[in-house]
Steps between C-alpha positions, in 0.01 A plus 500: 500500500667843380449723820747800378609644163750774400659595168803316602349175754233310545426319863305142504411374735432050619348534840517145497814355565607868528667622204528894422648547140678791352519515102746768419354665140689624177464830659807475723755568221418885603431481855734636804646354791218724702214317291723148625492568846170606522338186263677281747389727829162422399583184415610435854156672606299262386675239579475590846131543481398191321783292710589307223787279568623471121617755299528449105699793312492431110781733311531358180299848416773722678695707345622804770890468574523531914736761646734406717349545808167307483653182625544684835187643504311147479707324709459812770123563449353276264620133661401603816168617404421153346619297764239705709236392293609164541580406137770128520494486104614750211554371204629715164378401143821607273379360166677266257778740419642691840805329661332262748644573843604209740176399701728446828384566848424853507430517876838353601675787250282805609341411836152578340206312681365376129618261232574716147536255196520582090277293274448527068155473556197630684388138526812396647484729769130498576583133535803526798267801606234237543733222680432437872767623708737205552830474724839520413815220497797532628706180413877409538728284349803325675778292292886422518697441169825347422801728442615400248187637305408800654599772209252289289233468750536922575448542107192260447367650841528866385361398141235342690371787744534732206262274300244491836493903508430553108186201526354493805277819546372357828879391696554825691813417573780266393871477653735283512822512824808354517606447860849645619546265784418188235549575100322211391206568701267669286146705624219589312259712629167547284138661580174454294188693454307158619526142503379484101789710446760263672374191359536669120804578594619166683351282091643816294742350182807700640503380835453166364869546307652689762444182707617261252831683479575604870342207715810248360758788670280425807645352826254579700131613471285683334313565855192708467307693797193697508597762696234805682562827479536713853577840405688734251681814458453508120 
């Protein structure tokens, strides 16, 4: 249901599950950063008075180059204005052409109180949008190698966890440690957006030949454990 219009935005609004849109028009190529700040105060306005938890921003129309500053001035006043309102999703439609930027955990990187993720389509974000919230996996992986092997294992590991951050939207996080004390222990150290996301990534192709060619370095493990987070500074 269209509940605001403006030469450059339109507002929709879902009341149920709760998703307020913002379509950006052709308009924007000649708007200001003034008109930006206040499309998205109101933005945050009704957001705050229809309490919708999900907040779908389509700029494949968007044309307006940002100054400088504006990234301050959301993080400052807009982010906490949302989280006020209670939104836990925002989700970006880019388009099939704009660089696609990595869909890691944005809470962890900018302490925001909501989940921000990029999709090509309006259906694929109306669909995560639509997802019941689920809980994160924190996982970690424990094996010793043979030293004899160990410049080969580093380079297939590296190649590995390089592959795992360029396919796997929903792994937040992916690293690999090399204990001081013991150089052939080896700890990896992975979270997931939910248990779905884990097991695609536990019968994905890559980790399949990763395993193939690092397991006969092996001496001891791989040892898995769930493991619960307690708290975090990031």
């Amino acid at each position: 249901m269209k509940i605001h219009e403006d030469p450059l935005f339109t507002f929709e609004l879902e009341s149920e599950p709760g998703i307020l849109r913002f379509l950006w028009t052709e308009k924007t190529a000649h708007m200001t950063d003034e008109d930006f700040k206040r499309a998205l105060s109101l933005y945050a306005d009704y957001a705050a008075k229809h309490r919708t938890s999900s907040l779908l921003v389509d700029v494949r129309n968007f044309h307006h180059k940002l100054g400088s500053e504006i990234g301050k001035w959301r993080s400052e006043v807009l982010v906490p204005r949302y989280e006020a309102a209670g939104v836990k999703k925002f989700a970006y439609v880019v388009g099939g052409d704009a660089p696609m930027p990595p869909n890691n955990s944005s809470m962890a990187a900018k302490k925001e109180a909501f989940e921000t993720r990029y999709f090509r389509s309006p259906e694929e974000a109306e669909a995560w949008l639509r997802q019941k919230p689920s809980t994160m996996r924190f996982v970690m992986a424990t094996y010793r190698l043979r030293t004899d092997n160990l410049d080969v294992a580093k380079a297939a590991i590296q190649n590995y966890v390089e592959q795992v951050h360029r396919n796997e939207r929903e792994t937040y996080s992916y690293q690999c440690f090399q204990s001081d004390a013991d150089p052939t222990r080896f700890i990896h150290l992975m979270s997931f957006a939910h248990e779905e996301a884990e097991a695609a990534h536990a019968n994905s192709p890559f980790l399949k030949k990763f395993s193939e060619k690092l397991f006969p370095f092996c001496v001891e493990g791989p040892n898995y454990e769930t493991l619960q987070l307690v708290n975090s500074s990031s």
